[in-house]
N, CA and C atoms as an extended XYZ file, in Angstrom:
264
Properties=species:S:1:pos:R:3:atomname:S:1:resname:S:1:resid:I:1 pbc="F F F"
N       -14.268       43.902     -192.981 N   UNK     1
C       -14.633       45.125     -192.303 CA  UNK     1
C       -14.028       46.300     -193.065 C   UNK     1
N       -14.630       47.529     -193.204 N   UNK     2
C       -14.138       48.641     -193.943 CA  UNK     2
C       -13.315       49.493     -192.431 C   UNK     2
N       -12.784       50.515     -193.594 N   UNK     3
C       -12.067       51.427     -192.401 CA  UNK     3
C       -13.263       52.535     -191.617 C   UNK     3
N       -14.385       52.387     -192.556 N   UNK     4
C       -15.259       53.339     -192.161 CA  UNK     4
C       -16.095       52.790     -190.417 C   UNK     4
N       -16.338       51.333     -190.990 N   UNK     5
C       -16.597       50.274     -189.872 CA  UNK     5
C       -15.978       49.795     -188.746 C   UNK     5
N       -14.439       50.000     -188.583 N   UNK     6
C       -13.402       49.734     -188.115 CA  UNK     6
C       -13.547       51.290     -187.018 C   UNK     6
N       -13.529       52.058     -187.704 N   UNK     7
C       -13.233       53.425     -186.952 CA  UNK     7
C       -14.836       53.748     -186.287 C   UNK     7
N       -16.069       53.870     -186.733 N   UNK     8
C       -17.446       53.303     -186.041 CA  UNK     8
C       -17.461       52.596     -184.964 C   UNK     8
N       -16.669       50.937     -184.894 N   UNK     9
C       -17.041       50.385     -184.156 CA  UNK     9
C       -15.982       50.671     -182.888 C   UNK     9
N       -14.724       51.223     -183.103 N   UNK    10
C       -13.642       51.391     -181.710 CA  UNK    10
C       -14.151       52.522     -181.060 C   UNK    10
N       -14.976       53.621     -181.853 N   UNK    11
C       -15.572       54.516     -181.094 CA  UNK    11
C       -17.230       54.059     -180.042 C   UNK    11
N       -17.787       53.126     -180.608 N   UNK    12
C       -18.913       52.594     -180.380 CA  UNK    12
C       -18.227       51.686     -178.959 C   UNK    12
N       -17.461       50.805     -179.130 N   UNK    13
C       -17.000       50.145     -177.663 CA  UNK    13
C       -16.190       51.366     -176.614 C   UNK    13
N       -16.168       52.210     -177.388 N   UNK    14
C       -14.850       53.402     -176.162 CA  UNK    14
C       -13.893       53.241     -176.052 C   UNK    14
N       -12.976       52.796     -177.098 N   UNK    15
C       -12.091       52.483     -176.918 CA  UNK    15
C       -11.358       53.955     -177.499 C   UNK    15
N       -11.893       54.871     -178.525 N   UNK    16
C       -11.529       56.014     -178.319 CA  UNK    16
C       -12.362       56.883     -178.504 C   UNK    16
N       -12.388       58.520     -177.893 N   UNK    17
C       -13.477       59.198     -177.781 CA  UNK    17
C       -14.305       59.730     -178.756 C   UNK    17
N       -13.886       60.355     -179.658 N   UNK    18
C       -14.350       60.487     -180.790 CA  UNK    18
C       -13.846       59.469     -182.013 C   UNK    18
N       -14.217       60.390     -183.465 N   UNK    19
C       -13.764       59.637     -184.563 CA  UNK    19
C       -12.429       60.384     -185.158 C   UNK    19
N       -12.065       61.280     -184.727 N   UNK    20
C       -10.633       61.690     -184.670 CA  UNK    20
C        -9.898       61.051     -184.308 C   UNK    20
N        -9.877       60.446     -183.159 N   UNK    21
C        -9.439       60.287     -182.134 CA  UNK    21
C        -9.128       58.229     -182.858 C   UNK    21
N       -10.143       57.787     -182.910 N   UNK    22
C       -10.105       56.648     -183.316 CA  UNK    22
C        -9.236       56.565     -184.735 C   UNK    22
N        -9.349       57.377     -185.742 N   UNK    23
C        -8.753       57.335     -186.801 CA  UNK    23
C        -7.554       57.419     -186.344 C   UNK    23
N        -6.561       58.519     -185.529 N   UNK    24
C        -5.385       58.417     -185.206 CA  UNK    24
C        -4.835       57.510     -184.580 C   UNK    24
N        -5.817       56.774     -183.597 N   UNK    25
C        -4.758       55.922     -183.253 CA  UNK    25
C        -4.864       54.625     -184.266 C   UNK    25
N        -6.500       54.211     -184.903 N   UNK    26
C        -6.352       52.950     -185.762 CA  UNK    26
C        -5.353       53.165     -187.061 C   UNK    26
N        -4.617       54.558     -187.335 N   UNK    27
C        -3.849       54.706     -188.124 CA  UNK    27
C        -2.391       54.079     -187.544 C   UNK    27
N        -2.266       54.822     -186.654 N   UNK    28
C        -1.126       54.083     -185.496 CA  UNK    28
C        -0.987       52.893     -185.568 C   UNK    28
N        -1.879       52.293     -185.207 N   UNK    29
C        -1.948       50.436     -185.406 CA  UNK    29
C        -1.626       49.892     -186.431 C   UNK    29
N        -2.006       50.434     -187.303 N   UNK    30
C        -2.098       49.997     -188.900 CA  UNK    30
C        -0.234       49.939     -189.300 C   UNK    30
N         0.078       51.316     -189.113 N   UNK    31
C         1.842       51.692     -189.345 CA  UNK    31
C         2.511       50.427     -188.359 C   UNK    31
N         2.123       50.461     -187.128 N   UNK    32
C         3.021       49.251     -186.119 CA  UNK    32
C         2.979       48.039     -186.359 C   UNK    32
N         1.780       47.915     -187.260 N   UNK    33
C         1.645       46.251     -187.790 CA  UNK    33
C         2.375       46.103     -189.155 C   UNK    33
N         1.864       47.228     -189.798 N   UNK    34
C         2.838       47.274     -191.256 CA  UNK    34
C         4.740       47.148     -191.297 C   UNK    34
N         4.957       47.994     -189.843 N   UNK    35
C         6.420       48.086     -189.092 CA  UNK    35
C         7.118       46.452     -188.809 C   UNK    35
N         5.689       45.756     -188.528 N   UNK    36
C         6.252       44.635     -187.840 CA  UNK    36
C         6.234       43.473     -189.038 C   UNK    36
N         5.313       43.604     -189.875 N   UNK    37
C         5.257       42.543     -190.888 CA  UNK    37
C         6.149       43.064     -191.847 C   UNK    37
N         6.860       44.746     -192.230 N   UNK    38
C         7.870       44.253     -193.446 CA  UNK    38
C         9.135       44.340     -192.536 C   UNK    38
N         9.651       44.101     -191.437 N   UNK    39
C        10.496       44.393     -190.582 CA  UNK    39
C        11.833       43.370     -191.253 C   UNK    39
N        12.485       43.793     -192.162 N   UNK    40
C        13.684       43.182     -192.558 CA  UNK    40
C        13.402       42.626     -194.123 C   UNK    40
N        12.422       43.195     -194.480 N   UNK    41
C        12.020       42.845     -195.708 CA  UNK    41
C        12.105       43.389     -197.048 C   UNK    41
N        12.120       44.611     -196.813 N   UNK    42
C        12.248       46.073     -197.660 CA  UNK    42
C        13.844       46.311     -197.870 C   UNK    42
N        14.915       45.459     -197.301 N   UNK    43
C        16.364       45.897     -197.216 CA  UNK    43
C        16.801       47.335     -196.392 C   UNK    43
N        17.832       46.733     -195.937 N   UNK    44
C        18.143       47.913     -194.851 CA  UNK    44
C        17.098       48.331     -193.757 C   UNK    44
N        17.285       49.695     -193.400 N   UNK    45
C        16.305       49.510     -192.001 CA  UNK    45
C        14.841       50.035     -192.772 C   UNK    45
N        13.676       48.975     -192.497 N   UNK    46
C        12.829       49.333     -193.088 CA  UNK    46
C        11.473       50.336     -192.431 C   UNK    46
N        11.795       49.930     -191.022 N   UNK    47
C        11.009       50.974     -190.129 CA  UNK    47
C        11.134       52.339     -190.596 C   UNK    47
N        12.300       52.519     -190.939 N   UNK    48
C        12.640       54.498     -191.233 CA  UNK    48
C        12.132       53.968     -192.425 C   UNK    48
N        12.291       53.353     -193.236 N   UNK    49
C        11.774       52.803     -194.995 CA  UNK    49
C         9.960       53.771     -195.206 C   UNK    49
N         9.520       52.811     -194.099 N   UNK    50
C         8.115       52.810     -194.139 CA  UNK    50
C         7.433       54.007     -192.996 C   UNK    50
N         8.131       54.792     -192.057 N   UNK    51
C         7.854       56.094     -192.329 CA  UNK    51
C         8.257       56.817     -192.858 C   UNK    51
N         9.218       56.804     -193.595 N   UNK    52
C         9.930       58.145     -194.574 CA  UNK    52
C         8.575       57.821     -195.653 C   UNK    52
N         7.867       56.736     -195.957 N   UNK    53
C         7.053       56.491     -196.919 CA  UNK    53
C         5.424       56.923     -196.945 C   UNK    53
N         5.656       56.574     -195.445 N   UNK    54
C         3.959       57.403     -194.744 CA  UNK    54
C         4.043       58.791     -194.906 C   UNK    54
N         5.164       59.326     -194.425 N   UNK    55
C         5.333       60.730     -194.188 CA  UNK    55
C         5.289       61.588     -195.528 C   UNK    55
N         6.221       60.710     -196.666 N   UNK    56
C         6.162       61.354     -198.158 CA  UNK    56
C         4.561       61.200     -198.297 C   UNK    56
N         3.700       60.162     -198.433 N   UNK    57
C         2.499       59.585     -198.878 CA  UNK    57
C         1.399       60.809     -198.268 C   UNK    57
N         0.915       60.302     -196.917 N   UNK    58
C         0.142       61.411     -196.394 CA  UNK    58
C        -0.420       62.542     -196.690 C   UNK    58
N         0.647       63.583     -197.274 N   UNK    59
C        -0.048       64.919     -197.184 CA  UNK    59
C        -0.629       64.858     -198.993 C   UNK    59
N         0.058       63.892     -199.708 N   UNK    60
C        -0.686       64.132     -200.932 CA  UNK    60
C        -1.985       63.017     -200.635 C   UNK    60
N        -2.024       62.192     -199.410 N   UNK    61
C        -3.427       61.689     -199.656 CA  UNK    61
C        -4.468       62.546     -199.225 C   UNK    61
N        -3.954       63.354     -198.302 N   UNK    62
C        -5.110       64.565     -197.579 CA  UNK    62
C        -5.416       65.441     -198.884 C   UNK    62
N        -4.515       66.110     -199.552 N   UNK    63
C        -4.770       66.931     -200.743 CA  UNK    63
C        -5.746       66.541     -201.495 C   UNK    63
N        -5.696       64.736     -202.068 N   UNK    64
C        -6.287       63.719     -203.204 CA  UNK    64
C        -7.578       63.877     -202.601 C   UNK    64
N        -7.908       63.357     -201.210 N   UNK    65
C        -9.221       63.606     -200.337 CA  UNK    65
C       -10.035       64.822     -199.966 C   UNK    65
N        -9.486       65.992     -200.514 N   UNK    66
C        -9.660       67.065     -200.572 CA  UNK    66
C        -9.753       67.848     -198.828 C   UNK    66
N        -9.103       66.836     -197.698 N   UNK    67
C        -9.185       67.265     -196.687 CA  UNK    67
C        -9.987       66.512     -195.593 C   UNK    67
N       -10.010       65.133     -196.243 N   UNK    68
C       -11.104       64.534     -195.495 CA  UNK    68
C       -10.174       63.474     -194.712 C   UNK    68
N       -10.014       63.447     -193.469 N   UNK    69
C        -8.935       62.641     -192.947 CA  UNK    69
C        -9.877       60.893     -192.894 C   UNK    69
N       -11.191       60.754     -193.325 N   UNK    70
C       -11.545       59.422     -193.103 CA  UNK    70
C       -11.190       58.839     -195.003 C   UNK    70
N       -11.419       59.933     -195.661 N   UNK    71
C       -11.266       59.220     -197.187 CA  UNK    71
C        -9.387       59.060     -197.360 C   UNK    71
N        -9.258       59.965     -196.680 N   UNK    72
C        -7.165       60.009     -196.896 CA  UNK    72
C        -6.635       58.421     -196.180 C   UNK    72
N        -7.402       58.369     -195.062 N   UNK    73
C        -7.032       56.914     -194.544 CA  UNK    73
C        -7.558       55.429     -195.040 C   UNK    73
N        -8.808       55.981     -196.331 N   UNK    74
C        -8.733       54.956     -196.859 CA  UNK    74
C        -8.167       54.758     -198.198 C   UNK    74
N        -7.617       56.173     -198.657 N   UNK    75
C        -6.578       55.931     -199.912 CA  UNK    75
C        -5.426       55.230     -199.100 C   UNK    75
N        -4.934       55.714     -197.767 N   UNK    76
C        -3.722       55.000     -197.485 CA  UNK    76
C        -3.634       53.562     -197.550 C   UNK    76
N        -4.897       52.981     -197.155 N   UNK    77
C        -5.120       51.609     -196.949 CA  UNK    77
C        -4.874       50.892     -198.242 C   UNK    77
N        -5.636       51.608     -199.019 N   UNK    78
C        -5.576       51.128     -200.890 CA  UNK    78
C        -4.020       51.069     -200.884 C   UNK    78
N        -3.119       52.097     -200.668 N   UNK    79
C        -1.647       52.609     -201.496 CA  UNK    79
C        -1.102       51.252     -200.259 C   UNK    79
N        -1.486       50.593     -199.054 N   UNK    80
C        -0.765       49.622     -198.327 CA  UNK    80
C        -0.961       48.319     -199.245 C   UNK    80
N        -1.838       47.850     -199.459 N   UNK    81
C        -2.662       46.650     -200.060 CA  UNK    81
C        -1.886       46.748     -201.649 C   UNK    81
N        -1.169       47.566     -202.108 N   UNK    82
C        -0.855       47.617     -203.367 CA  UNK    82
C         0.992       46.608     -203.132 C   UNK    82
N         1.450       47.046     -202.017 N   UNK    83
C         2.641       46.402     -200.993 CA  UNK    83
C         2.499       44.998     -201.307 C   UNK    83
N         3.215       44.167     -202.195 N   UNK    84
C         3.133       42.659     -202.116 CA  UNK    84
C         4.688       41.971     -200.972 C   UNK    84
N         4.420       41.230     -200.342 N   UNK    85
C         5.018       40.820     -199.421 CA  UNK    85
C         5.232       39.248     -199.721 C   UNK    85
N         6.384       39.133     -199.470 N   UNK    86
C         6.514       37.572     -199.967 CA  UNK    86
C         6.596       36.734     -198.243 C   UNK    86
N         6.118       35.552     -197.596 N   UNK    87
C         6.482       34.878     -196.416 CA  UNK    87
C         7.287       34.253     -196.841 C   UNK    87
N         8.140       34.252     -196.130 N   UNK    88
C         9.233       33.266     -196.559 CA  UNK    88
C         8.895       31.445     -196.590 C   UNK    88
């Protein structure tokens, strides 16, 4: 599924009202799952790790997207997927 499809279809069931609306929170989801899968992995506390990392990241992906909050959330997705994670 793409993010374009992902954010289409949570608005299509109602689960949020618009596509603003869906992007913010499927962004939300995305950070709480990312929170929970490197959670002790990154060294030290990695929750502050991985928003001090969103927060640096973000405004140069909005800039890169020229302002487009659906293309910025799918550079973010690219810059997550680049993240190799080992399971123990």
């Amino acid at each position: 599924m793409t993010v374009q499809g992902a954010v289409d279809d949570a608005v299509k069931k109602g689960t949020y009202p618009d596509r603003k609306a869906a992007i913010a929170g499927l962004t939300k989801q995305l950070i709480d799952y990312q929170k929970g899968v490197l959670k002790g992995k990154l060294g030290g506390d990695s929750v502050s790790t991985i928003e001090k990392m969103r927060e640096e990241l973000w405004p140069s992906l909005m800039k890169q997207a020229g302002g487009d909050e659906d293309r910025a959330a799918r550079l973010y997705a690219e810059e997550m997927k680049k993240i190799s994670i080992q399971e123990p």
